[in-house]
C-alpha positions in Angstrom: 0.0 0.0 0.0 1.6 3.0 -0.6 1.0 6.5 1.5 0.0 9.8 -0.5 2.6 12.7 0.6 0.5 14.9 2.7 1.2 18.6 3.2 3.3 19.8 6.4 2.2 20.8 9.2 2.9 22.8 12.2 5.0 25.6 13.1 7.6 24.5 9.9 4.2 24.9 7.7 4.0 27.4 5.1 0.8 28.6 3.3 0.9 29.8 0.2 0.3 33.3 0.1 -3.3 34.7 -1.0 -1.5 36.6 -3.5 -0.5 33.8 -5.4 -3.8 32.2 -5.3 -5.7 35.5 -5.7 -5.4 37.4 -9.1 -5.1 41.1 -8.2 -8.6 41.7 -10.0 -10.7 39.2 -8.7 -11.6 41.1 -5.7 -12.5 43.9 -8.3 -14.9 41.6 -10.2 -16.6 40.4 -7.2 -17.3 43.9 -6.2 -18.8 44.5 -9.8 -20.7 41.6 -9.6 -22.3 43.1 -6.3 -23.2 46.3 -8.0 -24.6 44.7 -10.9 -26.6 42.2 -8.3 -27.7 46.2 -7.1 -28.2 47.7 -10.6 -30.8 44.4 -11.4 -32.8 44.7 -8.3 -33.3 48.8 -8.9 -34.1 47.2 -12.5 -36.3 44.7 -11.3 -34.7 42.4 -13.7 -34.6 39.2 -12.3 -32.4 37.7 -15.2 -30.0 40.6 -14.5 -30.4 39.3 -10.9 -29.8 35.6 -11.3 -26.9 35.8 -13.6 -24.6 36.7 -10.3 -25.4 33.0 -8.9 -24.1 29.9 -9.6 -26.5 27.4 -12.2 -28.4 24.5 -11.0 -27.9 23.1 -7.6 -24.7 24.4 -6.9 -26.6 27.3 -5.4 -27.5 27.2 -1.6 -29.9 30.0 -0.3 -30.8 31.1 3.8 -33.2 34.3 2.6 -34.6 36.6 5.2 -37.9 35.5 3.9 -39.4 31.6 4.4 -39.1 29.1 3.3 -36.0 28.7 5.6 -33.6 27.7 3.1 -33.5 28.0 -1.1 -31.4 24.9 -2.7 -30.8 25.7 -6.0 -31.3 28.8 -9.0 -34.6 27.9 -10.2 -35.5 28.1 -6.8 -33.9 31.2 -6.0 -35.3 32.9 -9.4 -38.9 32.0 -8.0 -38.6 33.9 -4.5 -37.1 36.9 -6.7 -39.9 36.9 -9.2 -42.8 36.1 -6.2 -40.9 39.4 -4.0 -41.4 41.6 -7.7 -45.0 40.6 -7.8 -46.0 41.2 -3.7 -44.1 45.0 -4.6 -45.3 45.9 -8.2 -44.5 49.6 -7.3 -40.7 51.0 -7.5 -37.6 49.1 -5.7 -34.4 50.9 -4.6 -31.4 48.9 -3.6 -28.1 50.2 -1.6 -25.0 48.1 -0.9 -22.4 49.4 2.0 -19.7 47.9 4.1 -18.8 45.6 1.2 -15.8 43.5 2.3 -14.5 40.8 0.4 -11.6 38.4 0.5 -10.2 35.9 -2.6 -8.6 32.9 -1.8 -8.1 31.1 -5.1 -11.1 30.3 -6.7 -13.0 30.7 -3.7 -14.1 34.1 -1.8 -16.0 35.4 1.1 -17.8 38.6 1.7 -20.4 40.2 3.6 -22.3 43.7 3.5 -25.1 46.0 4.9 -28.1 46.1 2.1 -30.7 47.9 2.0 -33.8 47.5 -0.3 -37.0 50.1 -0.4 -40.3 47.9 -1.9 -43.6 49.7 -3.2 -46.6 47.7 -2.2 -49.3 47.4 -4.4 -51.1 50.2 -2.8 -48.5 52.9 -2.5 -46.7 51.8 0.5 -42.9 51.9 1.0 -41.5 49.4 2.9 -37.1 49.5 4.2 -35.2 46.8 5.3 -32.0 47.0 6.3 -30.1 43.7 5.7 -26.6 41.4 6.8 -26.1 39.4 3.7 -22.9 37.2 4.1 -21.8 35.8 0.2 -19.6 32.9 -0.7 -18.2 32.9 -4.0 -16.6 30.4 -6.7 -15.0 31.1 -10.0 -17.0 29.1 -12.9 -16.2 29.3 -16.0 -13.8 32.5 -15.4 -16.4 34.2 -13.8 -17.1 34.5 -10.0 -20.8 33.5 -9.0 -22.1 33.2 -5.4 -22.7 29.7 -4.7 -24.2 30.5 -1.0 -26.0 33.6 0.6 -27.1 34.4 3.6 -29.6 37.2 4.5 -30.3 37.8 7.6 -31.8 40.5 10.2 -30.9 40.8 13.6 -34.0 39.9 15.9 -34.4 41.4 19.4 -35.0 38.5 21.9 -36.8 39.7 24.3 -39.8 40.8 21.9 -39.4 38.3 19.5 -39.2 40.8 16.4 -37.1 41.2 13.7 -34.9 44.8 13.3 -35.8 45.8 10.0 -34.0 48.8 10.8 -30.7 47.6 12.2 -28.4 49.8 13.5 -24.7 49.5 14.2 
């Protein structure tokens, strides 16, 4: 039987530095790719939307909104188009606090978003949002594979911040 060589470890380990693994644009693409996520939700263009995830099942989803988890695009595409249709009126999106980091093919980040909704009768509703983002290069372009979209909720009352603060 022989042994694979494993990788050392310990204090005489070395990582490879994220700058060899990381192309000094990929951090710059995944930031576009938020702001074009931004520019298809003041759109309302789910296509525009969609085309920042990752195809088929590769795409895992924890939305603020139920059902508690999305698994899957097609999935994902139908909570975007049911959200256009509860808010026919106009959407605003903002994106702050944007921080990502590439390792190789693989990335992290996490922002503050918020989104203004019409309602069908006129009303504007604001949430303020965490949204944590993993990301994978496919094909030469970086797509999120997992989201997360959260608000925080105050335990004593039960109820979600919609507002949140820092």
């Amino acid at each position: 039987m022989a042994l694979a060589a494993s990788p050392p470890v310990g204090p005489t380990a070395r990582a490879a530095p994220a700058a060899r693994l990381a192309r000094p644009n990929d951090r710059a693409q995944i930031e576009a790719l938020e702001h074009r996520f931004i520019a298809g939700f003041d759109a309302r263009d789910v296509k525009a939307i969609m085309a920042n995830y990752a195809p088929g099942d590769q795409l895992f989803v924890f939305d603020v909104v139920p059902p508690r988890q999305y698994v899957g695009w097609s999935a994902y595409k139908a909570d975007w188009e049911a959200l256009f249709r509860a808010y026919p009126g106009p959407v605003e999106a903002r994106l702050a606090q944007l921080s990502v980091t590439v390792v190789g093919p693989v990335a992290y980040g996490h922002s503050i978003q918020t989104s203004a909704l019409t309602g069908p009768n006129g009303a504007k509703s604001t949430m303020v949002m965490r949204v944590s983002d993993v990301y994978r290069k496919l094909g030469g372009r970086w797509k999120i594979v997992q989201e997360h979209v959260s608000v925080p909720v105050d335990l004593a009352t039960g109820k979600a911040d919609l507002q949140s603060r820092p």
